[in-house]
C-alpha positions as CSV (number, residue, x, y, z in Angstrom):
1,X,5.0,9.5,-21.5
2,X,5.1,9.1,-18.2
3,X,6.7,11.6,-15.6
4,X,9.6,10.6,-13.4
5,X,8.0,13.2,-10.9
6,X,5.1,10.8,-11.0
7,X,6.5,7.8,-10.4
8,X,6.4,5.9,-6.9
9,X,9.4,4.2,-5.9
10,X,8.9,1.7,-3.0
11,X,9.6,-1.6,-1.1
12,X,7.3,-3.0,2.0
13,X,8.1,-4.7,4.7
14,X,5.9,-7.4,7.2
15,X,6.4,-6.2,10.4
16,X,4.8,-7.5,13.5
17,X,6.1,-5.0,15.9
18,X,5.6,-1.5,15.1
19,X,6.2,-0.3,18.0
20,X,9.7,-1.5,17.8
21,X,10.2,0.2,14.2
22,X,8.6,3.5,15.8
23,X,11.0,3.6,19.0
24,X,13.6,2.9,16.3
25,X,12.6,6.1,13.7
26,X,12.8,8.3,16.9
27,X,16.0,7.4,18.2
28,X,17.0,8.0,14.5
29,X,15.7,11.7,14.8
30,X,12.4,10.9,12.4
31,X,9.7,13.5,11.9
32,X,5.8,12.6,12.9
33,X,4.8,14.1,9.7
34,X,1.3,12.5,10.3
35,X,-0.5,10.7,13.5
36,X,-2.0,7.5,13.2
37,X,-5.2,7.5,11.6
38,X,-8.3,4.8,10.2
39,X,-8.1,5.1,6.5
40,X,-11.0,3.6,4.1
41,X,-10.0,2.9,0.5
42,X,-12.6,1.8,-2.2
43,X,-11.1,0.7,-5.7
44,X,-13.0,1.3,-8.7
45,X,-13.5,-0.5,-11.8
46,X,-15.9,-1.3,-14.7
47,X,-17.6,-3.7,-15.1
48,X,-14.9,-5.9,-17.5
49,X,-12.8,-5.0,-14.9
50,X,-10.6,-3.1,-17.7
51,X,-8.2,-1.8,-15.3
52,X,-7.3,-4.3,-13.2
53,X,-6.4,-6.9,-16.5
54,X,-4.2,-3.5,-17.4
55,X,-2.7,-4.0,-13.7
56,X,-3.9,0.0,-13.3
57,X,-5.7,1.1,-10.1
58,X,-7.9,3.9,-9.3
59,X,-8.5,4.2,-5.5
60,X,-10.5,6.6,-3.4
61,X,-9.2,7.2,-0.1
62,X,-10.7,8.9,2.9
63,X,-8.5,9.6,5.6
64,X,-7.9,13.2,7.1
65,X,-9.2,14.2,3.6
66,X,-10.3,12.7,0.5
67,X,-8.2,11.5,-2.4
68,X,-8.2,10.3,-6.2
69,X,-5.6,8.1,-7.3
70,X,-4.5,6.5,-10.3
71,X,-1.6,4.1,-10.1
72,X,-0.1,2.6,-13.6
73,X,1.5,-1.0,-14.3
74,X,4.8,-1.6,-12.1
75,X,7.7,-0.5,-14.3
76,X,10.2,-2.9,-14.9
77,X,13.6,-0.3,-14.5
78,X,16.6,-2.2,-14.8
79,X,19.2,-2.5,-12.3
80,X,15.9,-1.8,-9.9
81,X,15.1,-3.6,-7.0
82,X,12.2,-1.4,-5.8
83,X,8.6,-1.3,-6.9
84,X,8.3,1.5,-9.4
85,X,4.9,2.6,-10.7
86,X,3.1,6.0,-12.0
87,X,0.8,7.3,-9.4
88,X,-1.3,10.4,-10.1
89,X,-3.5,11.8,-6.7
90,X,-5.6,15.0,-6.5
91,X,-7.8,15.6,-3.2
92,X,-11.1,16.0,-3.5
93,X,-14.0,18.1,-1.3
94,X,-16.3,15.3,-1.1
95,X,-15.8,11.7,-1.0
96,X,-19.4,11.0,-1.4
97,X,-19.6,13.3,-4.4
98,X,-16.5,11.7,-5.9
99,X,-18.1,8.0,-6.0
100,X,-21.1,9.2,-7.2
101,X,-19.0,11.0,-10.6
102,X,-17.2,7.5,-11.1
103,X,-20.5,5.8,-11.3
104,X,-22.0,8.5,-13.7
105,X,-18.8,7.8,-16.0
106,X,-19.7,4.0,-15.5
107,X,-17.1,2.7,-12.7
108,X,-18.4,1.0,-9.8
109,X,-16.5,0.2,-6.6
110,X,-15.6,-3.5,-6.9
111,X,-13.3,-3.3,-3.3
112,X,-13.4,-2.1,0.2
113,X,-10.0,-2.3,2.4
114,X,-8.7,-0.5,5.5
115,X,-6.2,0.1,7.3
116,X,-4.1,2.6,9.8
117,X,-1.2,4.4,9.5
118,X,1.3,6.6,11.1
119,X,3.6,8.8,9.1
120,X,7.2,9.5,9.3
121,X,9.9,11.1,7.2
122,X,13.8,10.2,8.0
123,X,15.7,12.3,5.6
124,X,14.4,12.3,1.9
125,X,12.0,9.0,2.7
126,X,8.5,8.4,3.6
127,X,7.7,5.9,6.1
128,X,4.7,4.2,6.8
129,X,3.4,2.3,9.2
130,X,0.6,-0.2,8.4
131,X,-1.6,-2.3,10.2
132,X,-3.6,-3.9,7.9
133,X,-6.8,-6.7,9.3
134,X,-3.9,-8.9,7.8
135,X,-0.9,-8.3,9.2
136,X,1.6,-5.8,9.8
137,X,4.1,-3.6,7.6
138,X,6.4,-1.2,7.3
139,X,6.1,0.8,3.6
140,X,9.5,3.0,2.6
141,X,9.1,5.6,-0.2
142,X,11.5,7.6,-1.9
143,X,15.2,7.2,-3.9
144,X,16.4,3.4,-4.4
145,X,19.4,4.4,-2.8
146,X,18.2,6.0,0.1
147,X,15.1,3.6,0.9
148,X,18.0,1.0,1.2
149,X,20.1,3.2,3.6
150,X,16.9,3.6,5.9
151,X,16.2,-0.1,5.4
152,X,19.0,-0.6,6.7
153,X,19.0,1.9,10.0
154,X,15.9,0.5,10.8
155,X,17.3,-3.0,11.0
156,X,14.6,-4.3,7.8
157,X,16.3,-7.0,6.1
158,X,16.2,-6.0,2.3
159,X,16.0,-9.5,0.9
160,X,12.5,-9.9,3.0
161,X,11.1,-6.8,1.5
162,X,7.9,-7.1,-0.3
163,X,7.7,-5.2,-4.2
164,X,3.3,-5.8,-4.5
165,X,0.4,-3.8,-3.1
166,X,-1.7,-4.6,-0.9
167,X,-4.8,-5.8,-2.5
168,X,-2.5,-8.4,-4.8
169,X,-1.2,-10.0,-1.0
170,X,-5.0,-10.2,-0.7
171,X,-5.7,-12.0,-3.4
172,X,-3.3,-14.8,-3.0
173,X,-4.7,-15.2,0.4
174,X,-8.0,-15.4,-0.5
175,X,-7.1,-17.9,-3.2
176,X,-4.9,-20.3,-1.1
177,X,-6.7,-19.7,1.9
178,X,-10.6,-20.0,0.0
179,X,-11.8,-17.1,1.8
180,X,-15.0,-16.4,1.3
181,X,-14.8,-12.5,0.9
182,X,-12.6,-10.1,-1.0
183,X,-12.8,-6.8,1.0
184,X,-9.6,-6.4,2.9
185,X,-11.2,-4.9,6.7
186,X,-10.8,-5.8,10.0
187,X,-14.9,-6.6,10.0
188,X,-13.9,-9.5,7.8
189,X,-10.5,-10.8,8.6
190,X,-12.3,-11.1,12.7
191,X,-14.1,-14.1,11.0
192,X,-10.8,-15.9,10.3
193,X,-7.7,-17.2,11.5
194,X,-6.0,-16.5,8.1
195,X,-3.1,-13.8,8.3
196,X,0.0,-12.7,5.9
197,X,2.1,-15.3,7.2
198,X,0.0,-18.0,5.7
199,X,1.8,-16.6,2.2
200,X,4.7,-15.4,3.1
201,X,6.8,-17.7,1.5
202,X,5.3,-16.9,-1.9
203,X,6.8,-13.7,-1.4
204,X,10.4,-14.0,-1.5
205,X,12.3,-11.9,-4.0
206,X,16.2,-11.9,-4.9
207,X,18.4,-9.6,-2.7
């Protein structure tokens, strides 16, 4: 049974100007809770790819420190218009030492991506803010109810916000775009034209 304390409740949105979201968190009295910084993510599977047909992901990240997480299936909570998921995370000492223990236990890493990000808090929610070698976003976490109120301070609209990670925006735009690679870095996407927007459309959810 799953936790509520371990589920993740949150909404993206595509931003192009960060800066304009950042001015806007510090007029609003938001705390820096973390400067911006290059993050590397590997995600790990076998080699059925078992937990990505189960819609699970397990994700080293290496930022400031090194992480372990597991994310579950969305949950489908009615009357919610947020993305709500289980997500477990312990840090670990040594990245390197952690991928070589996933491969002893037969899990290889079947994707690279990157990003940075800057960290803020306004009130009880987390925000994020993403540039990714695809585009640009702004990621809110915390209560429904108050994700929505900072939504709307930060003039986001809600019916534009974005309920998928990540990796699944890459994968429709490698598939309607034919790219020829599936690692999400800047190394790559400097090789294309393709960007977010060439989607966009196929992400539209109900207000």
């Amino acid at each position: 049974m799953v936790s509520t304390a371990d589920l993740e409740v949150e909404v993206k949105f595509y931003t192009p100007d960060l800066t304009a979201v950042r001015q806007r968190l510090l007029a609003e009295g938001a705390e820096l809770v973390a400067d911006r910084i290059f993050e590397r993510n590997m995600r790990f599977d076998n080699s059925q790819g078992e937990l990505q047909h189960k819609r699970q992901l397990l994700r080293l990240r290496q930022d400031r420190a090194a992480r372990l997480t597991f994310k579950g299936e969305s949950a489908h909570q009615a009357g919610s218009e947020a993305q709500v998921r289980e997500e477990l995370e312990i840090t670990v000492s040594s990245f390197e030492t952690a991928v070589a223990i996933l491969q002893r236990l037969g899990l290889q890493p079947v994707q690279l991506y990157e990003k940075y990000r800057e960290t803020f808090r306004l009130g009880p929610v987390e925000i994020v803010l993403d540039e990714l070698p695809f585009g640009n976003f702004v990621e809110l976490e915390g209560e429904e109810a108050a994700i929505r109120a900072v939504a709307a301070t930060l003039g986001l609209d809600w019916s534009r916000r974005i309920l998928y990670n990540y990796l699944y925006l890459m994968a429709l735009l490698k598939e309607q775009q034919e790219l020829p690679f599936s690692d999400l870095t800047f190394d790559n996407f400097r090789q294309t034209t393709a960007t977010i927007t060439d989607i966009l459309e196929l992400l539209a959810v109900s207000a």
